[in-house]
MOPAC internal coordinates of N, CA, C and O (Angstrom, degrees):
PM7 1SCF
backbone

  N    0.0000 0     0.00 0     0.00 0    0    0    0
  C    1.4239 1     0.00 0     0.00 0    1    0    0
  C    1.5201 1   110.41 1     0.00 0    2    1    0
  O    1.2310 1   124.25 1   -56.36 1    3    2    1
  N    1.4639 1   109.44 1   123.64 1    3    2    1
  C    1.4085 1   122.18 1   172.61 1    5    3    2
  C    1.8209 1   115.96 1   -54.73 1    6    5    3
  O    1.2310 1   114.77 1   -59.85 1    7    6    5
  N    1.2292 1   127.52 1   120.15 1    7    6    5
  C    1.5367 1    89.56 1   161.06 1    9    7    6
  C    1.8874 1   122.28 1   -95.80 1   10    9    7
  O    1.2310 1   134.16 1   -60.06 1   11   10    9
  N    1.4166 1    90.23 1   119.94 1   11   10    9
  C    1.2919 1   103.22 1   153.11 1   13   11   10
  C    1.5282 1   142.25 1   -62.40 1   14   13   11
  O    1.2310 1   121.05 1   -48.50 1   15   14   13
  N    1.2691 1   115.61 1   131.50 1   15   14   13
  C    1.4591 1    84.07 1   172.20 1   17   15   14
  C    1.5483 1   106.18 1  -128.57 1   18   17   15
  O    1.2310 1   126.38 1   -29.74 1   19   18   17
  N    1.6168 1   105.34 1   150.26 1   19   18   17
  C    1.3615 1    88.04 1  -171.06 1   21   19   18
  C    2.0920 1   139.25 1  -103.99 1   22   21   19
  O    1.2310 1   130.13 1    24.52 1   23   22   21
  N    1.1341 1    98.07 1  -155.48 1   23   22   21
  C    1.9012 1    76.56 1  -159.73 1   25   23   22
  C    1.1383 1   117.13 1   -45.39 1   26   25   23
  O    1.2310 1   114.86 1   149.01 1   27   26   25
  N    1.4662 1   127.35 1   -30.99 1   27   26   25
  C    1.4341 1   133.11 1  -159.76 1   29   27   26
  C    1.9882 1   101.37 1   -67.60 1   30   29   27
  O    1.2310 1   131.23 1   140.06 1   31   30   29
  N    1.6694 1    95.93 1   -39.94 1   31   30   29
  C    1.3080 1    88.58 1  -151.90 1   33   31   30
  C    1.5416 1    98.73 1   -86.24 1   34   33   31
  O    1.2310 1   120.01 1   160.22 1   35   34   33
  N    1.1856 1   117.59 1   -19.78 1   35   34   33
  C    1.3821 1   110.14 1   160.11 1   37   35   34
  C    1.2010 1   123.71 1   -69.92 1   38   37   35
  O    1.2310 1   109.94 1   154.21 1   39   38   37
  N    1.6671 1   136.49 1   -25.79 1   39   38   37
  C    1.3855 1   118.44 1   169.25 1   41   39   38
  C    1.2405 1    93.25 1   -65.38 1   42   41   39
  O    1.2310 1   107.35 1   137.15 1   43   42   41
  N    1.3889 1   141.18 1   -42.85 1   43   42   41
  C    1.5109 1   113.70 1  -155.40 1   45   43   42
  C    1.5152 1   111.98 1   -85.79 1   46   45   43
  O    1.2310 1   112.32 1   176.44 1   47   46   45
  N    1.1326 1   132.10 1    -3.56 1   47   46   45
  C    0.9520 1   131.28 1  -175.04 1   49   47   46
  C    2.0005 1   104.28 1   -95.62 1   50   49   47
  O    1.2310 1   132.14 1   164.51 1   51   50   49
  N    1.1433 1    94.16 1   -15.49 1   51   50   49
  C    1.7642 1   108.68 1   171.90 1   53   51   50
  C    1.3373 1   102.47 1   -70.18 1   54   53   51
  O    1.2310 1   125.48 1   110.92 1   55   54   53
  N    1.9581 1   107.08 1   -69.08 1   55   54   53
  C    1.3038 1    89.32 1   166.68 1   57   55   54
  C    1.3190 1   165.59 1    -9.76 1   58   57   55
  O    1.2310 1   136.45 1   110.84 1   59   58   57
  N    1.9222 1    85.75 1   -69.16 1   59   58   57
  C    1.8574 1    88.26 1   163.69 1   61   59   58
  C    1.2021 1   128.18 1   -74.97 1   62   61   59
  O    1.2310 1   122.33 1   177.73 1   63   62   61
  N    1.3936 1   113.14 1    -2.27 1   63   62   61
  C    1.6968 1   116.47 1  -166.40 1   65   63   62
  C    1.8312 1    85.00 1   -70.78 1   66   65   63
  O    1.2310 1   131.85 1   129.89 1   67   66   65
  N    1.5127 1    94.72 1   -50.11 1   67   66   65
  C    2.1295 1    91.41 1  -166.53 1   69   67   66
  C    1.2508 1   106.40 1   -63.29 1   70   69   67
  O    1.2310 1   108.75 1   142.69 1   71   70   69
  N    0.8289 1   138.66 1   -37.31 1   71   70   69
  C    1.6696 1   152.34 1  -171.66 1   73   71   70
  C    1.4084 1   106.13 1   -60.64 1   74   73   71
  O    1.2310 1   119.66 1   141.68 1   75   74   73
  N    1.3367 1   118.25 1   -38.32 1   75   74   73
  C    1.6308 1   117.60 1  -167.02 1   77   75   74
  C    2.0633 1    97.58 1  -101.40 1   78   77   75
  O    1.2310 1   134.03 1   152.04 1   79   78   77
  N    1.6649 1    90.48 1   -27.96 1   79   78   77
  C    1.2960 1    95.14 1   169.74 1   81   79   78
  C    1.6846 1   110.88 1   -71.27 1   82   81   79
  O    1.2310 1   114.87 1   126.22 1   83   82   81
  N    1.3747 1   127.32 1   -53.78 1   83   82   81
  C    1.3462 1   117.70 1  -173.56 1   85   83   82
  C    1.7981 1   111.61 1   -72.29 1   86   85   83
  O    1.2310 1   117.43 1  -166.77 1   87   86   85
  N    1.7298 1   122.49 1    13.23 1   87   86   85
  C    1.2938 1   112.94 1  -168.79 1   89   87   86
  C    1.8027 1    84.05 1  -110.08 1   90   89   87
  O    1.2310 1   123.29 1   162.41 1   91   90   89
  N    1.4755 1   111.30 1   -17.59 1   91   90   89
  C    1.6374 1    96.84 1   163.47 1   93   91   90
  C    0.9794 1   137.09 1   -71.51 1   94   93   91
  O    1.2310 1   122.51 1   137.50 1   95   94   93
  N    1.0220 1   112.80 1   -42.50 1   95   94   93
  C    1.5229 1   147.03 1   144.63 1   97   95   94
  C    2.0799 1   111.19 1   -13.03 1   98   97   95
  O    1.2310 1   131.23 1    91.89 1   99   98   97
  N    1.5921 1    95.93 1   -88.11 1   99   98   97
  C    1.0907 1   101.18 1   154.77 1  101   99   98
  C    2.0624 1   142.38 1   -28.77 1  102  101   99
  O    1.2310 1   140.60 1   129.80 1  103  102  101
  N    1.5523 1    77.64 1   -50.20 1  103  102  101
  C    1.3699 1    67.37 1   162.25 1  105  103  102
  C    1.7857 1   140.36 1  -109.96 1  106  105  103
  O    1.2310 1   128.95 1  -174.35 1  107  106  105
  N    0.8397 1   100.35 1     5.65 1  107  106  105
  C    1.7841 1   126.05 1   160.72 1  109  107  106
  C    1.7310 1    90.41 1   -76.48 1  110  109  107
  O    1.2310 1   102.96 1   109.14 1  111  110  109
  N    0.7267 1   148.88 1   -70.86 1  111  110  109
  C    1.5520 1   138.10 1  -168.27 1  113  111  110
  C    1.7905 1    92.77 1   -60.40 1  114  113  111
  O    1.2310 1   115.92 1   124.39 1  115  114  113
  N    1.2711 1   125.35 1   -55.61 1  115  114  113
  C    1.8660 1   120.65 1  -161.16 1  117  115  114
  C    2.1413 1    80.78 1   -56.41 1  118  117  115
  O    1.2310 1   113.42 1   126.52 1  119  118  117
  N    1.1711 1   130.05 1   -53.48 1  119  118  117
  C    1.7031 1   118.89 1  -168.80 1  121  119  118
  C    1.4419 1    98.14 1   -52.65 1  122  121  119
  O    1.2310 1   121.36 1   136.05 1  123  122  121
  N    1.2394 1   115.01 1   -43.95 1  123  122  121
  C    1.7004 1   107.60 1  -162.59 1  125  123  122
  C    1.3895 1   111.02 1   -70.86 1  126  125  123
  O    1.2310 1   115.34 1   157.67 1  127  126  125
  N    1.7345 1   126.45 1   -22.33 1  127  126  125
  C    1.1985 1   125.40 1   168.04 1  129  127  126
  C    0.9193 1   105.70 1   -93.87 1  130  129  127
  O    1.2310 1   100.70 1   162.93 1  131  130  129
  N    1.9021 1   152.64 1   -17.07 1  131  130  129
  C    1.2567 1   124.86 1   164.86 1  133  131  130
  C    1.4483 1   117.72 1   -88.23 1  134  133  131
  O    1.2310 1   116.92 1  -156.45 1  135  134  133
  N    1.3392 1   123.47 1    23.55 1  135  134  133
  C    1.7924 1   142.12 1  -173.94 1  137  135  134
  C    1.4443 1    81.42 1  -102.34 1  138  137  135
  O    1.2310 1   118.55 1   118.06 1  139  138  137
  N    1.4555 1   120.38 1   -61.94 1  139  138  137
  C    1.3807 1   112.38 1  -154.79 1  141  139  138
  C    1.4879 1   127.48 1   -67.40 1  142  141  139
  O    1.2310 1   127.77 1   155.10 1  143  142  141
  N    1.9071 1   102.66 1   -24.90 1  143  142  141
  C    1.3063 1   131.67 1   136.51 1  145  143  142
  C    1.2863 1   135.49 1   -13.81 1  146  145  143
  O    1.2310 1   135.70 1   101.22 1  147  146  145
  N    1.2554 1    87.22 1   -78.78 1  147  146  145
  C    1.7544 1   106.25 1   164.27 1  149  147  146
  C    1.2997 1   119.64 1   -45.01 1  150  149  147
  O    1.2310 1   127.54 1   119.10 1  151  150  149
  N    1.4428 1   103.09 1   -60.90 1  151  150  149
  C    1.9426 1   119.17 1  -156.08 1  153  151  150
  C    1.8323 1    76.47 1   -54.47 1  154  153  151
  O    1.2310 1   120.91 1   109.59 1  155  154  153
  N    1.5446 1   115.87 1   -70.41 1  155  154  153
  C    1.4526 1   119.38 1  -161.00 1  157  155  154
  C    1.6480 1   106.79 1   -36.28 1  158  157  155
  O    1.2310 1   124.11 1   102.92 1  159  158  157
  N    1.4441 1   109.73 1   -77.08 1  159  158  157
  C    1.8413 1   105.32 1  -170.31 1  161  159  158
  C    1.9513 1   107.84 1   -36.61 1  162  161  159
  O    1.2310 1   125.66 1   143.08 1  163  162  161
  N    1.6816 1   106.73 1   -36.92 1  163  162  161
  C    1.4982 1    81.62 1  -161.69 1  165  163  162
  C    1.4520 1    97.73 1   -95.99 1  166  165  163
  O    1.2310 1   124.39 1  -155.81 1  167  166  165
  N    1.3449 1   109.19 1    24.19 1  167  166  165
  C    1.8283 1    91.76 1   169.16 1  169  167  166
  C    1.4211 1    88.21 1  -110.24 1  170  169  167
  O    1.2310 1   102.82 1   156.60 1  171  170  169
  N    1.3681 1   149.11 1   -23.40 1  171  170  169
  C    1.0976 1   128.00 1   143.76 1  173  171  170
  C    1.3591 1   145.93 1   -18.66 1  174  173  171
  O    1.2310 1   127.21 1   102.66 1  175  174  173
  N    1.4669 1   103.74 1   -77.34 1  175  174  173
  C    1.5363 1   128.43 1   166.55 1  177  175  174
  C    1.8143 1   103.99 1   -45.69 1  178  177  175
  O    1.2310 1   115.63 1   139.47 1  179  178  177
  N    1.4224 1   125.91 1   -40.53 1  179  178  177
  C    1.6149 1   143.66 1  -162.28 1  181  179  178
  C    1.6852 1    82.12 1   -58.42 1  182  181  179
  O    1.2310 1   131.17 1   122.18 1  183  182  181
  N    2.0826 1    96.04 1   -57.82 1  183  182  181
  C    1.9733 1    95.47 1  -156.20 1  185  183  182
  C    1.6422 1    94.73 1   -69.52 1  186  185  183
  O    1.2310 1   118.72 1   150.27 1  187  186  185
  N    1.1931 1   120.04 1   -29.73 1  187  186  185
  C    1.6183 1   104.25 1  -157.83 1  189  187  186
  C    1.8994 1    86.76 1   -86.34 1  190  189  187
  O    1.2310 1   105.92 1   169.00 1  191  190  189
  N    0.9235 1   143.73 1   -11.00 1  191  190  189
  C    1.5779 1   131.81 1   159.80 1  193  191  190
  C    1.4443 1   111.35 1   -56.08 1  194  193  191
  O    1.2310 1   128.81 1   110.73 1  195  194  193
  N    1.5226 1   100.62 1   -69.27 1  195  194  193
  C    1.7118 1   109.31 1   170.65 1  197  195  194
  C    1.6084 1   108.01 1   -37.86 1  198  197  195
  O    1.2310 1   117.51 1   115.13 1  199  198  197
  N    1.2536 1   122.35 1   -64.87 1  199  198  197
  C    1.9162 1   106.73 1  -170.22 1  201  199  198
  C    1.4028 1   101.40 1   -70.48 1  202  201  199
  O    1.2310 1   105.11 1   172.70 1  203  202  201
  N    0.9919 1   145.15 1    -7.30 1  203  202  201
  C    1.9482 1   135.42 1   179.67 1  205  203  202
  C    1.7628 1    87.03 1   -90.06 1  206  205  203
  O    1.2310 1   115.38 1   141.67 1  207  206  205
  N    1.1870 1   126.38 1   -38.33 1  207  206  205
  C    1.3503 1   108.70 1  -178.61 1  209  207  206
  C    1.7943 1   108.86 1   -82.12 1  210  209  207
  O    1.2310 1   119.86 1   148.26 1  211  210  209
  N    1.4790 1   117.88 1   -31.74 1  211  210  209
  C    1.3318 1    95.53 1  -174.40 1  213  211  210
  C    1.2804 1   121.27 1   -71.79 1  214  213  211
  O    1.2310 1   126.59 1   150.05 1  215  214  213
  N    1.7091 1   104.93 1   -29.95 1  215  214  213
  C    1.6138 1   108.32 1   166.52 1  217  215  214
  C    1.5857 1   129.78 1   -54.06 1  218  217  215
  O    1.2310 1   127.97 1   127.82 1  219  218  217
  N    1.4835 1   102.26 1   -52.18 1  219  218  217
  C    1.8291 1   101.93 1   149.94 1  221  219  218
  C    1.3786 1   140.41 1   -59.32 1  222  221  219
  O    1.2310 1   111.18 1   169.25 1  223  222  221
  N    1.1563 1   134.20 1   -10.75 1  223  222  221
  C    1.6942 1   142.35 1   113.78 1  225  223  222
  C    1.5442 1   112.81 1    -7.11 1  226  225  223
  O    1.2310 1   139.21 1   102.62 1  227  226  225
  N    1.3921 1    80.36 1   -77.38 1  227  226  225
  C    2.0143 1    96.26 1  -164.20 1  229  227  226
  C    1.5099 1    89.32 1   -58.34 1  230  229  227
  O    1.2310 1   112.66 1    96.97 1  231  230  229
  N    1.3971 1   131.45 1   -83.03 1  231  230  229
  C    1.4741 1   130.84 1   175.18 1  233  231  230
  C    1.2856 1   127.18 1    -9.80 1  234  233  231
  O    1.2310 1   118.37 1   130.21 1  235  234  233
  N    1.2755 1   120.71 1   -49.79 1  235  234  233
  C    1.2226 1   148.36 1  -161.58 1  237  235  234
  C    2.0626 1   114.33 1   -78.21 1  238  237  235
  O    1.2310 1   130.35 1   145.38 1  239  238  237
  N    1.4161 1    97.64 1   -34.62 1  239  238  237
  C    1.2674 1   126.84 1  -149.19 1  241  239  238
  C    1.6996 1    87.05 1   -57.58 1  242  241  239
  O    1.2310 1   117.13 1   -54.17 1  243  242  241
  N    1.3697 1   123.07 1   125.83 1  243  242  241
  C    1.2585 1   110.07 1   174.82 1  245  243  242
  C    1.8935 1   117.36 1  -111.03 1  246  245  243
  O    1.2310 1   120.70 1    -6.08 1  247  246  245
  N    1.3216 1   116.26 1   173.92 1  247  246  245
  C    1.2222 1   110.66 1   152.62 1  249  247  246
  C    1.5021 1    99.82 1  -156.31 1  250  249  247
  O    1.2310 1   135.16 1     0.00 1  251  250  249
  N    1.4794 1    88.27 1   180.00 1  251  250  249
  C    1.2677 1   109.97 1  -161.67 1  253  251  250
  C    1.8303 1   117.17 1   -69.64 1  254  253  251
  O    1.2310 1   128.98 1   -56.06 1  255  254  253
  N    1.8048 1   100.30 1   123.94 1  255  254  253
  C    1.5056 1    96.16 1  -158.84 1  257  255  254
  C    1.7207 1    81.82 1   -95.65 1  258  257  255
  O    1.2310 1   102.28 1   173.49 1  259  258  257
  N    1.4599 1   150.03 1    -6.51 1  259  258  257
  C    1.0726 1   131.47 1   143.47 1  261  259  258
  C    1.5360 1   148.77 1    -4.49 1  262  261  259
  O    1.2310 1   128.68 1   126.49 1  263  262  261
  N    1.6182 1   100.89 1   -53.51 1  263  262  261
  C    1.0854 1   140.54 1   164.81 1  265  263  262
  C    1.8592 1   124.47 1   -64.89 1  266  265  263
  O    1.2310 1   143.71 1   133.86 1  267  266  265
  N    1.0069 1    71.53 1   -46.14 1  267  266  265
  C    2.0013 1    93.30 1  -176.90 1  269  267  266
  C    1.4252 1   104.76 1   -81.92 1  270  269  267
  O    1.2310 1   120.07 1   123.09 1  271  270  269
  N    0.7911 1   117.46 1   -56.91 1  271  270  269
  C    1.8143 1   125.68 1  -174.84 1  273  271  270
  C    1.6710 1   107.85 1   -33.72 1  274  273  271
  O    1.2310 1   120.93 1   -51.12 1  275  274  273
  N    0.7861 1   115.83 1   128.88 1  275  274  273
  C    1.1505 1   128.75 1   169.71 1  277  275  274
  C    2.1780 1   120.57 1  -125.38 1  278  277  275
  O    1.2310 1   135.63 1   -56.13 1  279  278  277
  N    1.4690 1    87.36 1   123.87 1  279  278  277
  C    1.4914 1    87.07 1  -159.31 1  281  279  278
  C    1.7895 1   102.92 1   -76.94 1  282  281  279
  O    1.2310 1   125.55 1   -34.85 1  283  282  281
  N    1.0996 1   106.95 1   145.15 1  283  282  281
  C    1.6156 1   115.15 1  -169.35 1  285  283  282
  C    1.4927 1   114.54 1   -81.25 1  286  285  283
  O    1.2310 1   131.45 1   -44.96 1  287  286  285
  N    1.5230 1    95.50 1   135.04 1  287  286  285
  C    1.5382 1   115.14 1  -175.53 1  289  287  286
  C    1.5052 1   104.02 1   -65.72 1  290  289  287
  O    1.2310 1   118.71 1   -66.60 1  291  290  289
  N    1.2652 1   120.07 1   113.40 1  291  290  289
  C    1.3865 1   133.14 1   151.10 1  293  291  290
  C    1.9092 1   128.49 1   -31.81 1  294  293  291
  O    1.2310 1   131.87 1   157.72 1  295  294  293
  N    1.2838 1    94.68 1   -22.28 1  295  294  293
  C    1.5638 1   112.52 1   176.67 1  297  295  294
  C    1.6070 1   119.83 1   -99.92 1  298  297  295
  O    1.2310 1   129.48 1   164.85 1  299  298  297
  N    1.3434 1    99.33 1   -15.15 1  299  298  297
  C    1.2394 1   125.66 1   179.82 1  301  299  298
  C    1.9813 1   104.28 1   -86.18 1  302  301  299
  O    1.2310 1   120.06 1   -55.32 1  303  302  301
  N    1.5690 1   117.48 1   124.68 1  303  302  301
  C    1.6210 1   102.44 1   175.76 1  305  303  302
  C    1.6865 1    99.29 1   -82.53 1  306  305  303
  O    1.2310 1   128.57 1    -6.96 1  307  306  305
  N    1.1608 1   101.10 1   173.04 1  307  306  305
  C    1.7471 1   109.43 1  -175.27 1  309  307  306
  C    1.6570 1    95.14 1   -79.36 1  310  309  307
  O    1.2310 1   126.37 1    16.58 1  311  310  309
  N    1.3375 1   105.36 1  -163.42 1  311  310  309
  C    1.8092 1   129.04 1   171.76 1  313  311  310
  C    1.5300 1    83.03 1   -79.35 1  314  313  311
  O    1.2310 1   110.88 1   101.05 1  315  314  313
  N    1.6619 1   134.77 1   -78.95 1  315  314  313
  C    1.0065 1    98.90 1  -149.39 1  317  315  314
  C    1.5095 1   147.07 1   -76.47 1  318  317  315
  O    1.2310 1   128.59 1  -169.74 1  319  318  317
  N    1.5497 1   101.06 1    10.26 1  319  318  317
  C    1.4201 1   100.05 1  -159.43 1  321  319  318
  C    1.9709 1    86.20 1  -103.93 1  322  321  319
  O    1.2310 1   120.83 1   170.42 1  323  322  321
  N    1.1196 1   116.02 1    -9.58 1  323  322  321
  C    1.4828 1   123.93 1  -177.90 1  325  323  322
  C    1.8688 1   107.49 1   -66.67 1  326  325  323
  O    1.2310 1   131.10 1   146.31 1  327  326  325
  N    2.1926 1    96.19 1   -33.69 1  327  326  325
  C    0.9290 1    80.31 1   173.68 1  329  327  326
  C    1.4452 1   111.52 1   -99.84 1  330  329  327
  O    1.2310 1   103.80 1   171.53 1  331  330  329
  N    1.5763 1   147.44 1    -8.47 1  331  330  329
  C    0.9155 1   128.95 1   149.57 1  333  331  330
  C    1.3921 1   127.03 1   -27.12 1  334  333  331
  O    1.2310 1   125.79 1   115.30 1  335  334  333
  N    1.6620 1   106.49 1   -64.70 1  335  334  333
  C    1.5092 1   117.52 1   175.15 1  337  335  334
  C    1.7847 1   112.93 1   -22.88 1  338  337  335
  O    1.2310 1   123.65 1   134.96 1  339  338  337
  N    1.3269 1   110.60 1   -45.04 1  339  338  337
  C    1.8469 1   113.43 1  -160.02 1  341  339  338
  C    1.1803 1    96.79 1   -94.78 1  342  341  339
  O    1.2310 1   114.50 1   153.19 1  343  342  341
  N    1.3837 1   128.02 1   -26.81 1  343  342  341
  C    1.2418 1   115.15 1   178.73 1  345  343  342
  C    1.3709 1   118.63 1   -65.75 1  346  345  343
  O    1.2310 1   129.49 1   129.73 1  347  346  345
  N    1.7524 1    99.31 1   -50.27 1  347  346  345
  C    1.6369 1    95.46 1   166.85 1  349  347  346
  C    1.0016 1   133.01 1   -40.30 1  350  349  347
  O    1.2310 1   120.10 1   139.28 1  351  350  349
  N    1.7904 1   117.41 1   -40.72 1  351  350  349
  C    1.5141 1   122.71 1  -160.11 1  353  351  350
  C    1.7723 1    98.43 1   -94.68 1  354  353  351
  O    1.2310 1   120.63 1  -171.11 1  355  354  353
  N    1.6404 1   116.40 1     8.89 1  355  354  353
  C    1.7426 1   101.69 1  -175.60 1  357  355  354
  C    1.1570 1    94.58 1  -110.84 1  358  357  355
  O    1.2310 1   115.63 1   142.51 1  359  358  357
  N    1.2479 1   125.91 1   -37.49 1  359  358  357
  C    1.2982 1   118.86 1  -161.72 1  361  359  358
  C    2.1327 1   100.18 1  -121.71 1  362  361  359
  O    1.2310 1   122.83 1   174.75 1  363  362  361
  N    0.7379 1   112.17 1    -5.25 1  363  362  361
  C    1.8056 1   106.61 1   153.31 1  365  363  362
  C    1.4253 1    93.10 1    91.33 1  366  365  363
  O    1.2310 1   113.73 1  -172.50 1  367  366  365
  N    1.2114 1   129.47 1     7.50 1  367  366  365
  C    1.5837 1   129.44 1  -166.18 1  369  367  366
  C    1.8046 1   109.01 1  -102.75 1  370  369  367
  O    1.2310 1   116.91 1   -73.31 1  371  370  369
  N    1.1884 1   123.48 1   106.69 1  371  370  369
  C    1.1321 1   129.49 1  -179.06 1  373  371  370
  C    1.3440 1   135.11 1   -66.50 1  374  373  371
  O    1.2310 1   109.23 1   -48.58 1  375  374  373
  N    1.1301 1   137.78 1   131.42 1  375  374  373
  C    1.3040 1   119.98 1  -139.31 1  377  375  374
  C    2.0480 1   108.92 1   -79.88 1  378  377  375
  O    1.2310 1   119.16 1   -33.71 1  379  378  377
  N    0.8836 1   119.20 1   146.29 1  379  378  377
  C    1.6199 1   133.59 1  -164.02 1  381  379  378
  C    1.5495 1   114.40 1  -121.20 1  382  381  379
  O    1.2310 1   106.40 1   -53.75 1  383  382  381
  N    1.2112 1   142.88 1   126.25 1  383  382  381
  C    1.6671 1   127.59 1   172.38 1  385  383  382
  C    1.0520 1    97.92 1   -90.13 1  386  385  383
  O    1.2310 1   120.14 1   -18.31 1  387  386  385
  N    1.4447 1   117.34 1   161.69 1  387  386  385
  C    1.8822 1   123.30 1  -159.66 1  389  387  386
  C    1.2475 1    95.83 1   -83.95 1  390  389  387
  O    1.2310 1   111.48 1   134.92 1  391  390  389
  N    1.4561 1   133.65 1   -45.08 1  391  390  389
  C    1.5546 1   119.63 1   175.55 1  393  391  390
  C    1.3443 1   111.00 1   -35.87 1  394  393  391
  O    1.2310 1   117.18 1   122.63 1  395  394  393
  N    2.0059 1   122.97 1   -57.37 1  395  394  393
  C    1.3111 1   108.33 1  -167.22 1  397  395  394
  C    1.5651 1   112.82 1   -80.10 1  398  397  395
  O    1.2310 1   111.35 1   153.57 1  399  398  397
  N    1.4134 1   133.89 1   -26.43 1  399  398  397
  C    1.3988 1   132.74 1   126.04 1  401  399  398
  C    1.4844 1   120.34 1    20.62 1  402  401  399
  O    1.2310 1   129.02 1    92.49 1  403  402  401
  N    1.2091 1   100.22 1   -87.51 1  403  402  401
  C    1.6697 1   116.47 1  -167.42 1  405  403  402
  C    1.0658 1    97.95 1   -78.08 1  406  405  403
  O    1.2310 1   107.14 1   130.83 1  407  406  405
  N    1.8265 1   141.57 1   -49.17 1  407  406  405
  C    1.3760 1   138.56 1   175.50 1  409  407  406
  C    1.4226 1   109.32 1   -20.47 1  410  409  407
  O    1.2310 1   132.95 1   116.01 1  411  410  409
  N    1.6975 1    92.58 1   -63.99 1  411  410  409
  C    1.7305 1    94.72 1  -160.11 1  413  411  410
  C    1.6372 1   107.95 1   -94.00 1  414  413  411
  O    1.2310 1   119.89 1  -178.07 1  415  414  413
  N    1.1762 1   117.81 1     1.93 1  415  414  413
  C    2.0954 1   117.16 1   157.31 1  417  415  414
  C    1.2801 1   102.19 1   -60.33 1  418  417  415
  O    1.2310 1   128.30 1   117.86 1  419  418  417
  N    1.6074 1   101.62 1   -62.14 1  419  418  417
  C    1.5225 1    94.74 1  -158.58 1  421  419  418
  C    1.6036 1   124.71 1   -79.33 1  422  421  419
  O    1.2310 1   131.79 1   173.52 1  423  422  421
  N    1.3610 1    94.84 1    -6.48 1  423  422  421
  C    1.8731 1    93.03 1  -171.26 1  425  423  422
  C    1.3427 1   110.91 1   -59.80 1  426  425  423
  O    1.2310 1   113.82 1   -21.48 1  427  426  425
  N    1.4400 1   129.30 1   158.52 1  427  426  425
  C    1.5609 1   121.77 1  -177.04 1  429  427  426
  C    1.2383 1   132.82 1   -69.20 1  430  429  427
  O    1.2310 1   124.18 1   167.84 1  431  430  429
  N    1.7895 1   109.59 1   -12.16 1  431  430  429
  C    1.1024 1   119.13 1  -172.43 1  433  431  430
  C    1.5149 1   110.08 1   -79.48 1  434  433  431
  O    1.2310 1   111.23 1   178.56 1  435  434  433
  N    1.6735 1   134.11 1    -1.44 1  435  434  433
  C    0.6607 1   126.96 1  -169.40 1  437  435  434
  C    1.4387 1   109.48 1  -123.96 1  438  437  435
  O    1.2310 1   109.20 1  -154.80 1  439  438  437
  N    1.1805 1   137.84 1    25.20 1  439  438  437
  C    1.0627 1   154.08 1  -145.62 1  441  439  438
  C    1.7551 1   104.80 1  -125.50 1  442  441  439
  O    1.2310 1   133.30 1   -83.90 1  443  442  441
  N    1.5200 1    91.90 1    96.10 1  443  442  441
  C    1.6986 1    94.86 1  -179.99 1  445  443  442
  C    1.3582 1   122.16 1   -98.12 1  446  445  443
  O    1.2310 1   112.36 1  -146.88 1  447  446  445
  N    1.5310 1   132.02 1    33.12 1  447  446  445
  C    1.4051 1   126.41 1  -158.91 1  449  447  446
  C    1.9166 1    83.00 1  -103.97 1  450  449  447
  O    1.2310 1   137.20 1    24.33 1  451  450  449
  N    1.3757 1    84.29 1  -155.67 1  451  450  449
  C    1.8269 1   104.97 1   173.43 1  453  451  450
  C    1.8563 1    90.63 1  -132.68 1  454  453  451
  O    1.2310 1   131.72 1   -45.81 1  455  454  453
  N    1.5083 1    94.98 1   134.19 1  455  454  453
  C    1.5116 1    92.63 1   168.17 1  457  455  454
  C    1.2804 1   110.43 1   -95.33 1  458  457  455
  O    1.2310 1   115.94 1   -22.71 1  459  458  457
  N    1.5418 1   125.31 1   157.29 1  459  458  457
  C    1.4288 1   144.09 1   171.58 1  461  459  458
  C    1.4620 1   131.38 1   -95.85 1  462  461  459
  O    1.2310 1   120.10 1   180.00 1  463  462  461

């Protein structure tokens, strides 16, 4: 005895042949759109690397502070003593170096608590 098989089980067995055939299918096309995916973000990410670097170029671009420098007038006071100067004159406090500062905090004679 031959086996036959009959119509039913051959359409369905047709069926799945396309079914497993159109899920290959399917997914060879889902790679080709997440390839194309890909290619896009990193030629993206490629241009937005390129403009953060061409802008840091331009930024970057130096010259010579040799040239520019200009050596400071002796008659001239600096920034900081300009700002000493205002501090003195806003708040009435005369200017102090932190060595003599701390000298006279910490010496004992000045020491108003109660010790324990």
């Amino acid at each position: 005895m031959s086996e036959e098989k009959t119509l039913d089980e051959l359409k369905a067995e047709l069926e799945s042949l396309k079914k497993t055939n159109l899920e290959r299918e399917i997914a060879k096309e889902r790679e080709k759109v997440e390839e194309a995916e890909k290619l896009e973000k990193n030629k993206e990410a490629e241009e937005l690397r390129e403009k953060i670097r061409t802008e840091l170029m331009q930024e970057m671009k130096g010259s010579s502070t040799v040239e520019k420098e200009q050596p400071e007038k002796l008659s001239e006071p600096n920034k900081y003593e300009i700002f000493l100067k205002k501090i003195e004159d806003k708040y009435g406090v005369p200017h102090e170096r932190y060595e003599d500062l701390t000298r006279r905090i910490t010496s004992p004679g000045n020491f108003k608590g109660e010790r324990k």
